[in-house]
N, CA, C and O atoms as a DFTB+ gen file, in Angstrom:
336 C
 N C O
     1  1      -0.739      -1.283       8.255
     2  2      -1.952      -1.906       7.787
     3  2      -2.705      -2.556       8.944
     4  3      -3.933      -2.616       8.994
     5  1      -1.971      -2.984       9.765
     6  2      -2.848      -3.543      10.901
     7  2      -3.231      -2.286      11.686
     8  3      -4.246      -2.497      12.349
     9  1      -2.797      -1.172      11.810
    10  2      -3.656      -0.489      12.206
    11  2      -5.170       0.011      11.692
    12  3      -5.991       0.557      12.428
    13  1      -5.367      -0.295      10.256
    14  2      -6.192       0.140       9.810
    15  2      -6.957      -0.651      10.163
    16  3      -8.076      -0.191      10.389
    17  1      -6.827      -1.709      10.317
    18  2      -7.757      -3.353      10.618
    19  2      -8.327      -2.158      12.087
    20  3      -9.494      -1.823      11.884
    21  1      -8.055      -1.863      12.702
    22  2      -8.161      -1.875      14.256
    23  2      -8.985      -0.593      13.895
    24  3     -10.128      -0.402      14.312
    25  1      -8.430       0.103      13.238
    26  2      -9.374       1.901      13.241
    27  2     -10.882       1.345      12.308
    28  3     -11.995       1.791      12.590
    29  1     -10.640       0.268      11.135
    30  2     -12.237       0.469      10.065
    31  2     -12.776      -1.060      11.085
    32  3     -13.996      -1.212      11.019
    33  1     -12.329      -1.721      11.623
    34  2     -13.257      -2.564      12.507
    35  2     -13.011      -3.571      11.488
    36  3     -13.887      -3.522      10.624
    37  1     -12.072      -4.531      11.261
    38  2     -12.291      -5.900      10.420
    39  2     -11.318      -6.862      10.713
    40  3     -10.401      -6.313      11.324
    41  1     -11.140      -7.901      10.568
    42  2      -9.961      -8.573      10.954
    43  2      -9.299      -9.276      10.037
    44  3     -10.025      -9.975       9.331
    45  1      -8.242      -9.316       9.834
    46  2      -6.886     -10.515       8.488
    47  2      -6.117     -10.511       9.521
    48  3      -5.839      -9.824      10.504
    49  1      -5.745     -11.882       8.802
    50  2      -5.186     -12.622       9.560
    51  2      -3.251     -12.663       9.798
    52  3      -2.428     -13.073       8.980
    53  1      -3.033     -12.184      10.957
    54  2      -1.468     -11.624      11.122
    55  2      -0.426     -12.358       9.725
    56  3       0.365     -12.175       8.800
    57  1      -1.001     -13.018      10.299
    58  2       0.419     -14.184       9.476
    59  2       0.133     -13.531       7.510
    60  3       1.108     -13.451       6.763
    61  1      -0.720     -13.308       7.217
    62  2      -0.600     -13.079       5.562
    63  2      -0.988     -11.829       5.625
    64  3      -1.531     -11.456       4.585
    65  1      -0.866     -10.503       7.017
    66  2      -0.712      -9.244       7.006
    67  2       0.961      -8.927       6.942
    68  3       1.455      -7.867       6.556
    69  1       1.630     -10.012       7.378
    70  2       2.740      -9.671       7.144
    71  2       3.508      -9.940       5.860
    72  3       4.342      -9.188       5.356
    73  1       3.036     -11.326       5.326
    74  2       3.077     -11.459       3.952
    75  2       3.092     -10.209       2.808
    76  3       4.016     -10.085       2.004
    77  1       1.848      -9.246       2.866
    78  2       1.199      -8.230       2.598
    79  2       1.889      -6.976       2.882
    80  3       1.907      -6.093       2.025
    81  1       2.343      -6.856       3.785
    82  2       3.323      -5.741       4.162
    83  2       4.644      -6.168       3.498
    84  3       5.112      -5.198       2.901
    85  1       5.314      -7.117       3.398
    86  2       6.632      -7.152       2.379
    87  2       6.364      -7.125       1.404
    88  3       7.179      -6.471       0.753
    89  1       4.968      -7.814       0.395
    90  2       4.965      -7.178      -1.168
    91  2       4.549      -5.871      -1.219
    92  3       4.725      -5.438      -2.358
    93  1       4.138      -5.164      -0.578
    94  2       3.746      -3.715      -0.729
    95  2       5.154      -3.167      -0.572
    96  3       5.551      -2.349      -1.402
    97  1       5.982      -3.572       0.479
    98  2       7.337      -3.092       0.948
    99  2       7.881      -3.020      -0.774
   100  3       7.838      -1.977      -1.427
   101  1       8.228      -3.933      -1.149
   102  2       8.785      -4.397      -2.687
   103  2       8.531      -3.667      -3.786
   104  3       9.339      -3.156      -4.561
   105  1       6.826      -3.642      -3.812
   106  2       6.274      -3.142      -4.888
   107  2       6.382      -1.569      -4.493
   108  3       6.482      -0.934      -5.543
   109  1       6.401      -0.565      -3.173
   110  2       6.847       0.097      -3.617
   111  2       8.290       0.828      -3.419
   112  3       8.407       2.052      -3.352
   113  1       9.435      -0.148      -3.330
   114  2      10.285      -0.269      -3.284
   115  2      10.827       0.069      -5.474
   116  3      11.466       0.927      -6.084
   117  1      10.127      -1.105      -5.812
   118  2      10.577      -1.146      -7.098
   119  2       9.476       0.308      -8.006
   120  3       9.594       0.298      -9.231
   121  1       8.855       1.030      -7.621
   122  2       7.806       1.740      -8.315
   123  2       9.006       2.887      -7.991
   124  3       9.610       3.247      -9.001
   125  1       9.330       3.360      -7.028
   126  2       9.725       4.346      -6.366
   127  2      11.208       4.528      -6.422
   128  3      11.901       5.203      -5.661
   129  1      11.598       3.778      -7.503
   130  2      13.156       3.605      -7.584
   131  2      14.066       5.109      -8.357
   132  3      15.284       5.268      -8.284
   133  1      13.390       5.767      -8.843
   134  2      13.785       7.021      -9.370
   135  2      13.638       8.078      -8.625
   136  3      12.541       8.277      -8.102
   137  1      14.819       9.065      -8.403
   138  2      14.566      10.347      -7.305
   139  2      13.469      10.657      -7.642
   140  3      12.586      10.499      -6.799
   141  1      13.024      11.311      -9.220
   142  2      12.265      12.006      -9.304
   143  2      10.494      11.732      -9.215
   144  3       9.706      12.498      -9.768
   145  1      10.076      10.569      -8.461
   146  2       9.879       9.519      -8.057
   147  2       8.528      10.448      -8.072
   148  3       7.759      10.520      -9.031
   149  1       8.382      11.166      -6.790
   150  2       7.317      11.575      -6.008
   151  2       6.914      12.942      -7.316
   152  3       5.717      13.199      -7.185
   153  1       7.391      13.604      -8.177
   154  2       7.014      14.651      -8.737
   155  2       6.515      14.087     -10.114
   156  3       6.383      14.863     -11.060
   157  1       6.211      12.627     -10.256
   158  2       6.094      11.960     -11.366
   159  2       4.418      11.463     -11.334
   160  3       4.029      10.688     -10.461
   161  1       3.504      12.002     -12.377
   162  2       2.082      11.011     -11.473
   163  2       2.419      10.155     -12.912
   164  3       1.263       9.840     -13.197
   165  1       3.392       9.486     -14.174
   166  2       2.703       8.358     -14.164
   167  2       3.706       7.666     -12.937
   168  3       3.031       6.834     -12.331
   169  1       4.790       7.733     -12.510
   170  2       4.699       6.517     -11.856
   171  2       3.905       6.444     -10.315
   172  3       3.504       5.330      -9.979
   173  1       3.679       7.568      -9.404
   174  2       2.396       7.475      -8.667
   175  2       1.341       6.768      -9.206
   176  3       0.759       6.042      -8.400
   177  1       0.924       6.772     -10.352
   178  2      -0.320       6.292     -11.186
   179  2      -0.193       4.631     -10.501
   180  3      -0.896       3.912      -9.790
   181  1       1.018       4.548     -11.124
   182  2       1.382       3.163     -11.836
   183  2       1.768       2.235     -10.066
   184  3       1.965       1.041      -9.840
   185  1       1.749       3.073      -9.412
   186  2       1.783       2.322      -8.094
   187  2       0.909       2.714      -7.479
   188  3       1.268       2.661      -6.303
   189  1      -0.325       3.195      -7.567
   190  2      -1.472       2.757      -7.160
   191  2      -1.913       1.536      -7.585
   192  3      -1.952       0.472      -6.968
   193  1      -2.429       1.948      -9.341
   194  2      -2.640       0.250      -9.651
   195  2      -1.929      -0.562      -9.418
   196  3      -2.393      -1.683      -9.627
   197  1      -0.583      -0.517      -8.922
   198  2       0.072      -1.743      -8.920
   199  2      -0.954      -2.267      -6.809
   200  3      -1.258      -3.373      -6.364
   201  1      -1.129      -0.808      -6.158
   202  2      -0.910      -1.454      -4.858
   203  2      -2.467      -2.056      -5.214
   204  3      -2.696      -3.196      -4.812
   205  1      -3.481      -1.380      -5.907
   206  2      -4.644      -2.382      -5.447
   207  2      -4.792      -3.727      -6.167
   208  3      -5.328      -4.692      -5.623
   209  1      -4.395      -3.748      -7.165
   210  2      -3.826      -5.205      -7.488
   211  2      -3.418      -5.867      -6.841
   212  3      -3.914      -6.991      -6.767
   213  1      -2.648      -5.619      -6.287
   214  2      -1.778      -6.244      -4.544
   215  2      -3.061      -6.268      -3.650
   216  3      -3.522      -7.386      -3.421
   217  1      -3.557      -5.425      -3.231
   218  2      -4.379      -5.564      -2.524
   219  2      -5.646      -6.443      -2.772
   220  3      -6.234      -7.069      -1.889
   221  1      -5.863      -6.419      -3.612
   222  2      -7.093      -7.344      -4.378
   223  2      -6.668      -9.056      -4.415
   224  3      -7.530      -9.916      -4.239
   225  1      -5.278      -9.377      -4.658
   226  2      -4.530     -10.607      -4.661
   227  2      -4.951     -11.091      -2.983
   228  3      -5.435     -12.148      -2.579
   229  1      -4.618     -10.073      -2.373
   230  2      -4.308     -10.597      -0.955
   231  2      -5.878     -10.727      -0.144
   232  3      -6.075     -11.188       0.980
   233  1      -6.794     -10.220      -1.013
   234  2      -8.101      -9.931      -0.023
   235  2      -8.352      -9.095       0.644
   236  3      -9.279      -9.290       1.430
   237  1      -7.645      -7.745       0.662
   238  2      -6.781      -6.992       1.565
   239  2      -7.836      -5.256       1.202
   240  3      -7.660      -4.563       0.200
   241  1      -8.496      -5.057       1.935
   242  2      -9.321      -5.291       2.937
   243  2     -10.458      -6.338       2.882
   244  3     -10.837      -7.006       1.921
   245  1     -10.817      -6.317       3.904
   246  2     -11.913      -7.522       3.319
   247  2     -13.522      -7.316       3.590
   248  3     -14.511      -8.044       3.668
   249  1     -13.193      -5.751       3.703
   250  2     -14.238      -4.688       3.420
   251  2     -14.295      -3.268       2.507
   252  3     -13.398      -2.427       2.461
   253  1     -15.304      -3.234       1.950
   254  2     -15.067      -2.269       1.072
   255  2     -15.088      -0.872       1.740
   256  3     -16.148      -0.246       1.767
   257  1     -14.059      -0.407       2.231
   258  2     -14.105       1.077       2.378
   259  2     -12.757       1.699       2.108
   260  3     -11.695       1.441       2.674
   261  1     -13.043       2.756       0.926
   262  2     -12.486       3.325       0.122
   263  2     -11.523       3.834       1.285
   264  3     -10.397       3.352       1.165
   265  1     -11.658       4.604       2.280
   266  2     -10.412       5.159       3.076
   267  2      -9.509       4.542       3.591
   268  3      -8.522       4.897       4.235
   269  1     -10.122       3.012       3.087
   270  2      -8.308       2.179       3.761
   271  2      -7.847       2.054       2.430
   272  3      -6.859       1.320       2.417
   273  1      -8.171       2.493       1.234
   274  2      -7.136       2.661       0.028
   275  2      -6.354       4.006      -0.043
   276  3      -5.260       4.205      -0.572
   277  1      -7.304       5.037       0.723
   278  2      -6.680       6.172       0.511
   279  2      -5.254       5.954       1.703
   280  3      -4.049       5.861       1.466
   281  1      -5.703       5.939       2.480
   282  2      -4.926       5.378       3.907
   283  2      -3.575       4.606       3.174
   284  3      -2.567       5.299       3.036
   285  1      -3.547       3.378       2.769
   286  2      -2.470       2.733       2.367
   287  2      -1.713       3.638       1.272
   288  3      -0.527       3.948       1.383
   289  1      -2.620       4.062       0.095
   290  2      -1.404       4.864      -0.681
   291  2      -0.869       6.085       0.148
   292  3       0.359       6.133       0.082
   293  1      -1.237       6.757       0.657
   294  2      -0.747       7.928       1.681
   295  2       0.618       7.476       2.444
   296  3       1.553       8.269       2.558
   297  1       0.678       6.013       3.014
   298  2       1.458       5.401       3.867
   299  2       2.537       5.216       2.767
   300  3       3.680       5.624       2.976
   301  1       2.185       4.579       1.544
   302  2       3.034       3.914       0.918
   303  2       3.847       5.244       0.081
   304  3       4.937       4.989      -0.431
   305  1       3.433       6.270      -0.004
   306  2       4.008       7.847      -0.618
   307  2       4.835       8.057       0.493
   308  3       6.039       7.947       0.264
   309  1       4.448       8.370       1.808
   310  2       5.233       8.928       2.835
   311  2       6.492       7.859       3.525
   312  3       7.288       8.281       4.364
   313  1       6.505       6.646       3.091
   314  2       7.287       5.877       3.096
   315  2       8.567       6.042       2.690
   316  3       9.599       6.414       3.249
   317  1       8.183       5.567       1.228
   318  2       9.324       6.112      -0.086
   319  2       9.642       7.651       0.466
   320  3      10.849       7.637       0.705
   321  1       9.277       8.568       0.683
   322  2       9.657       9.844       1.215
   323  2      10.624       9.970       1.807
   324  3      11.701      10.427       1.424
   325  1      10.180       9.380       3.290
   326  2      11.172       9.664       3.947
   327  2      11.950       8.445       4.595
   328  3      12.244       8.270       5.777
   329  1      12.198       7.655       3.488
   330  2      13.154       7.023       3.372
   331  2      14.657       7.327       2.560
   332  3      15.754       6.837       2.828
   333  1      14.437       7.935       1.890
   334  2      15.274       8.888       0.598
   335  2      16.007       9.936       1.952
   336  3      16.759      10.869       1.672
């Protein structure tokens, strides 16, 4: 996520980017808890809304551009991936 700060040009503030990176860690930690995880869109569904909810809590971006949502769920899919 702090890279994205650096690629769309905006700044948040380290200390509650890291905050932000462990509930996303969590949330999709707990979304992603079933193998069949990734071949499932409701629970893909259901952890999107969960991440921009998260994201919306946190202020997170603190500009509106849609490709740092696409950007974070992409991260947060390939995560759970290849972590398994």
């Amino acid at each position: 996520m702090k890279e994205l700060c650096i690629k769309y040009d905006f700044k948040y503030p380290e200390d509650k980017l890291i905050e932000l990176a462990k509930a996303v860690k969590d949330l999709v930690d707990e979304q992603a808890r079933f193998p069949d995880w990734s071949k499932r869109e409701d629970i893909k569904s259901a952890l999107k809304v969960g991440l921009i909810l998260l994201l919306d809590e946190h202020g997170y971006p603190p500009v509106e551009r849609d490709e740092v949502y696409v950007e974070i769920f992409e991260q947060a899919e390939n995560f759970k991936k290849n972590r398994q």
